[in-house]
C-alpha angles and dihedrals in degrees: 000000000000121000126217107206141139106231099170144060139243106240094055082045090055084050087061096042091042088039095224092135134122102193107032096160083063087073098019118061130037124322138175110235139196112226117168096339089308120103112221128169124251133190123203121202133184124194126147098184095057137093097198143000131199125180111228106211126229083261096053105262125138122216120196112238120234109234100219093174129032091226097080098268104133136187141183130175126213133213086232131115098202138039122275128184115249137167121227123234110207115183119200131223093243087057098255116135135202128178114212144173103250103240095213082068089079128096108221119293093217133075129240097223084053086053096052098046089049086049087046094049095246119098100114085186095038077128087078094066106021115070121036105307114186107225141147113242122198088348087312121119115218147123117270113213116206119175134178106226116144115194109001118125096237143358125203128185107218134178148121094323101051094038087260084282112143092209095073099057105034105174119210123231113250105230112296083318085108078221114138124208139186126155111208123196125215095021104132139209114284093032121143127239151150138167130264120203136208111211116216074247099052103255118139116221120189108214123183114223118290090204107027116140104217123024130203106260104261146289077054124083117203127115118233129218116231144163108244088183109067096077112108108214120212095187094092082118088058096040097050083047098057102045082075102045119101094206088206096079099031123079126265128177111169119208091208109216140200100197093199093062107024103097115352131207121200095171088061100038112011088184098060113352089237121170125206125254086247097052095049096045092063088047103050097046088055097060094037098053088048083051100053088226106153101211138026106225109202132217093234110281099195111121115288125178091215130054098204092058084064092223099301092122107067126201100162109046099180093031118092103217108276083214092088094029147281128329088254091055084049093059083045088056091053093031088053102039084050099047069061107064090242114117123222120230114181121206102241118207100202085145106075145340138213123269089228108147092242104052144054093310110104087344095179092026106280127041115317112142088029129063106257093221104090090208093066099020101050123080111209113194093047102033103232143103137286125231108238097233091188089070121097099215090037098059086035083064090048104047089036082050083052088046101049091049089058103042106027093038098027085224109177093216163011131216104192110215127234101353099170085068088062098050097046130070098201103036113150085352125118123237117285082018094098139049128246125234116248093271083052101258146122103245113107104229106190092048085052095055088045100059099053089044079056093050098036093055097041091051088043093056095027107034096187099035105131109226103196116198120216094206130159103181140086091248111154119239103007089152104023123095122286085227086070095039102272133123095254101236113147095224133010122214101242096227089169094063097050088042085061102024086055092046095054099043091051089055111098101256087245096070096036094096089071094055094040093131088062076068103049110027099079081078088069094072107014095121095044084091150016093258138196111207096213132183091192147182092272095048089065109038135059100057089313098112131229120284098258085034089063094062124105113227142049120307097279089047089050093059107038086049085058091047089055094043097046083043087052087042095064108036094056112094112276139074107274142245138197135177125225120281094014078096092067108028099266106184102184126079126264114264113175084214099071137048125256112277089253085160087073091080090074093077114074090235094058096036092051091047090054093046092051096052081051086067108040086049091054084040087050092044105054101036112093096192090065088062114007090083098029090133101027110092077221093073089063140048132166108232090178124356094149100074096101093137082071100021095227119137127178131189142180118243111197138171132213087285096056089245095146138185122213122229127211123175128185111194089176128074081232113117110220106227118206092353111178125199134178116260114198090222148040122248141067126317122206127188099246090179130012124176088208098071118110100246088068099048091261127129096256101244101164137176120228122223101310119216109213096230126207095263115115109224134166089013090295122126087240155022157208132207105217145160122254110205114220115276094355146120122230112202108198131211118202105215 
């Protein structure tokens, strides 16, 4: 027999209509009650869009609800003394009808022993119960919402299936973890969301998902949820594969990409000229496979609100941008390039983040994922926030985001942006604008240990992910062990030596014997770390001028200045790095809103170069002698750095064999007549590869067959007398 009773209050009551409550599913749901010495079994429904509820039993049966406030909060009691499962069935005022599963029905979908390792800083997979994940409970499908949001006063999820309105989904907070939970049946893939928060000053915040999988394409906000786990790879060849390689001693030479203006299609997309994940990943397989690059590098394409940031300023950490396609295109993109035998490397932003109103920025109001002193959690130069590394759950967010990329993308590696910005406390600051450590300096302590914790864990899961620094400093150790000291990164990007290298090869030849050093001091420190050699994105935009751009001369001087350089380039010690459209002679700058010149390779000019860069990059490939050694002083030896009246150097390149390539650069349109340099062996060079030759729009200097005569030169047993074409490299072969 059925009681009608009232068993709560109305003030707890007024915390659900006002929705100021922490533990909803404490009032709402089904409880077991104590009424006159007899237990009895009550369920609790709000709704303020419905005329009537009744609670269909686990035998069928529907109860009408009692409406104990007109404002839509229900209750019924039951003559029961256990719970029981039962389906609520709400009727609207226009006459329209659903039956549900109540969410407050639901135990809590996380685990205590997840929540204290995120509190504790330590859940490498917190990604797979924070966010929407989409799961059947108890036999019931639904989406399970689980939010970080420490000392607020409520949290709602809202979205198209509750009219956006944060009464309906109240979450519960999970202990003292200020993690939020509610488990919603019914709610489908594709469905949009987002959380509003209740400040402990009544101010409602609308935050899109931290960890959502899928985003609406800008300028929408929304986060999406998705099943990342449907995709079936077909790269287990390429994976088993990886997890034996040492990069170090393997060739790598990355085609850096910004998918958004690599190739553009208006027809398709006359907004933006977008193409999907899918389309771009067939295209750009095709040209770098023609190539012979190794690895496709990627301006980050985690999801960004704005498309001239290039996707530096990250909203959506765990969401490949929706501009190019879905998640599951995205895993297409990866699976496709590695059935190929091309690795994928994604540019990672763990520096900063934007201040945009959706998304990490005073995300409860007030600072959470960002460090609430300006001076340390404001980035000035780029106008964004700071992650506040000393924080458990923060750097949690941060090491879980490394690890999905990994796992759920297969991504072969991270270059971590910026990273100078992280290490030092005053960077881009002015004096009296920062804040000391606690030993008064200006490293920033708990970045640093953050970032060892990140490359530590990665190598220790992934044991052959590569973690690239972008780092512009003289910091010691970026890419050696922790265990040393270091920071643990497997490579470094050498931005001294583009800094030099870039300087020397813009000065009118003329004058580049009196910057000959720019040339040959990178060799001082060329084994202090694991280094790229790059020629990036930010090294062509901005008023910098593209590569061949750069170049003093007329046009046939520019290129063959950028034939000598990129020779030079790759045949100095580190693994290598080019940015899109160098590799054809783009002159003009690049704009992320507009597609490479491709039409360039119709000219002869633009068609030879690229054809030129093809080779060297097969040269480069299968030849063990230009990698193999890349950080042993024994790969590479100077046979003549000193020539800077006629700014010609030349240089041995060797492997662990002892196989080894000669290098001679000319940085002058000077052609070297009878030059003669030390070989450290008898027996016939060939040019195995000359810049000069006409295939390449050069003036076709060649040497014939060289015979290494008994003379000793350049400190080396023997020598040869050749020719040096103007503004060229001469790789030779020893037969």
């Amino acid at each position: 027999m059925e009681k009608i009773l009232n068993t709560i209050s109305q003030e707890e009551i007024n915390k659900i209509k006002n929705s100021e409550f922490h533990d909803p599913h404490s009032i709402l749901g089904q409880h077991l009650i104590e009424v006159g010495g007899e237990n009895f079994i009550v369920i609790r429904a709000y709704n303020p869009y419905v005329k009537d509820i009744f609670v269909i039993d686990d035998k069928k049966k529907k109860y009408k609800m009692n409406k104990i406030d007109p404002e839509g909060f229900f209750e019924r009691i039951f003559n029961r003394k256990s719970f029981f499962k039962y389906r609520l069935y709400l009727e609207y005022s226009n006459g329209t009808t659903k039956e549900i599963y109540d969410p407050y029905s639901f135990l809590p979908t996380v685990s205590d022993f997840d929540l204290y390792l995120f509190n504790k800083g330590d859940n490498l997979f917190a990604y797979k119960f924070l966010g929407a994940h989409i799961k059947e409970v108890n036999g019931v499908k639904g989406v399970s919402f689980v939010v970080w949001a420490p000392g607020v006063k409520r949290v709602s999820v809202v979205g198209d299936f509750n009219n956006w309105d944060g009464r309906v989904h109240q979450m519960r907070v999970l202990g003292s973890s200020g993690v939020w939970e509610i488990f919603i049946p019914g709610v489908e893939e594709g469905s949009l969301y987002k959380y509003e928060i209740k400040t402990q000053d009544g101010r409602l915040l609308l935050k899109s998902d931290p960890y959502g999988f899928y985003m609406e394409k800008r300028p929408k906000t929304a986060s999406i949820v998705y099943n990342i786990d449907k995709y079936k790879w077909h790269d287990d060849e390429w994976m088993a594969k990886r997890r034996e390689i040492d990069y170090l001693k393997e060739p790598i030479s990355i085609y850096e990409v910004h998918l958004g203006s690599w190739l553009k299609n208006y027809e398709k997309d006359p907004e933006s000229g977008y193409l999907n994940y899918r389309e771009l990943a067939h295209l750009l397989v095709e040209y770098i496979k023609e190539m012979g690059y190794t690895h496709i590098e990627l301006l980050p394409v985690a999801e960004h609100p704005f498309d001239g940031s290039w996707g530096y300023q990250v909203i959506g950490y765990f969401a490949p941008t929706s501009r190019f396609g879905t998640p599951e295109d995205f895993k297409y993109f990866v699976d496709y390039m590695h059935q190929n035998g091309i690795g994928v490397i994604v540019d990672w932003v763990p520096g900063h983040f934007p201040k945009d109103e959706h998304g990490l920025a005073n995300f409860i109001g007030e600072p959470l994922y960002e460090y609430a002193d300006p001076r340390k959690g404001e980035h000035l130069d780029w106008g964004t926030k700071v992650f506040d590394y000393g924080r458990n759950e923060v750097r949690n967010f941060l090491l879980t985001n490394a690890v999905f990329w990994a796992q759920e993308y297969h991504i072969d590696g991270l270059r971590v942006d910026a990273v100078a910005s992280m290490l030092y406390l005053d960077y881009s600051r002015p004096p009296g604008g920062w804040v000391p450590n606690i030993y008064g300096g200006n490293e920033n302590l708990e970045a640093i240990s953050f970032l060892r914790k990140l490359n530590e864990e990665l190598h220790n899961l992934f044991p052959s992910i590569m973690v690239i620094a972008e780092e512009s400093t003289a910091w010691p150790g970026v890419s050696r062990p922790t265990y040393v000291g270091g920071l643990g990164f497997t490579f470094k990007w050498n931005m001294g030596w583009m800094n030099d290298f870039l300087r020397y090869i813009s000065k009118d030849p003329i004058f580049r014997k009196y910057h000959h050093n720019d040339l040959t001091f990178s060799m001082m420190y060329a084994y202090s770390e694991n280094f790229i050699l790059v020629v990036s994105h930010d090294e062509v935009v901005h008023g910098k001028a593209n590569f061949i751009s750069k170049m003093p001369g007329n046009d046939w001087e520019k290129f063959a200045n950028v034939r000598v350089a990129l020779g030079f380039m790759f045949g100095h010690p580190g693994k290598k790095l080019l940015f899109q459209g160098i590799d054809i002679g783009q002159w003009r700058e690049w704009d992320y809103n507009s597609s490479v010149d491709w039409y360039l390779l119709e000219y002869e000019s633009h068609h030879k170069l690229n054809r030129y860069v093809r080779d060297l990059l097969n040269v480069y490939k299968y030849h063990s002698p230009l990698w193999e050694e890349d950080y042993n002083p024994h790969g590479f030896q100077w046979i003549n750095c000193n020539d800077a009246e006629n700014s010609v150097v030349s240089f041995i390149r060797r492997d662990s064999k002892g196989e080894f390539l000669v290098f001679v650069c000319n940085f002058t349109p000077v052609m070297r007549y009878n030059y003669r340099i030390g070989v450290p062996a008898k027996g016939i060079y060939k040019e195995l590869l000359n810049s000069d030759w006409d295939i390449y729009w050069g003036s076709n200097i060649r040497n014939p067959d060289l015979y290494a005569e008994d003379i000793p030169w350049n400190n080396q047993p023997y020598s040869i007398n050749m020719i040096i074409p103007p503004l060229a490299c001469v790789i030779l072969k020893r037969e």
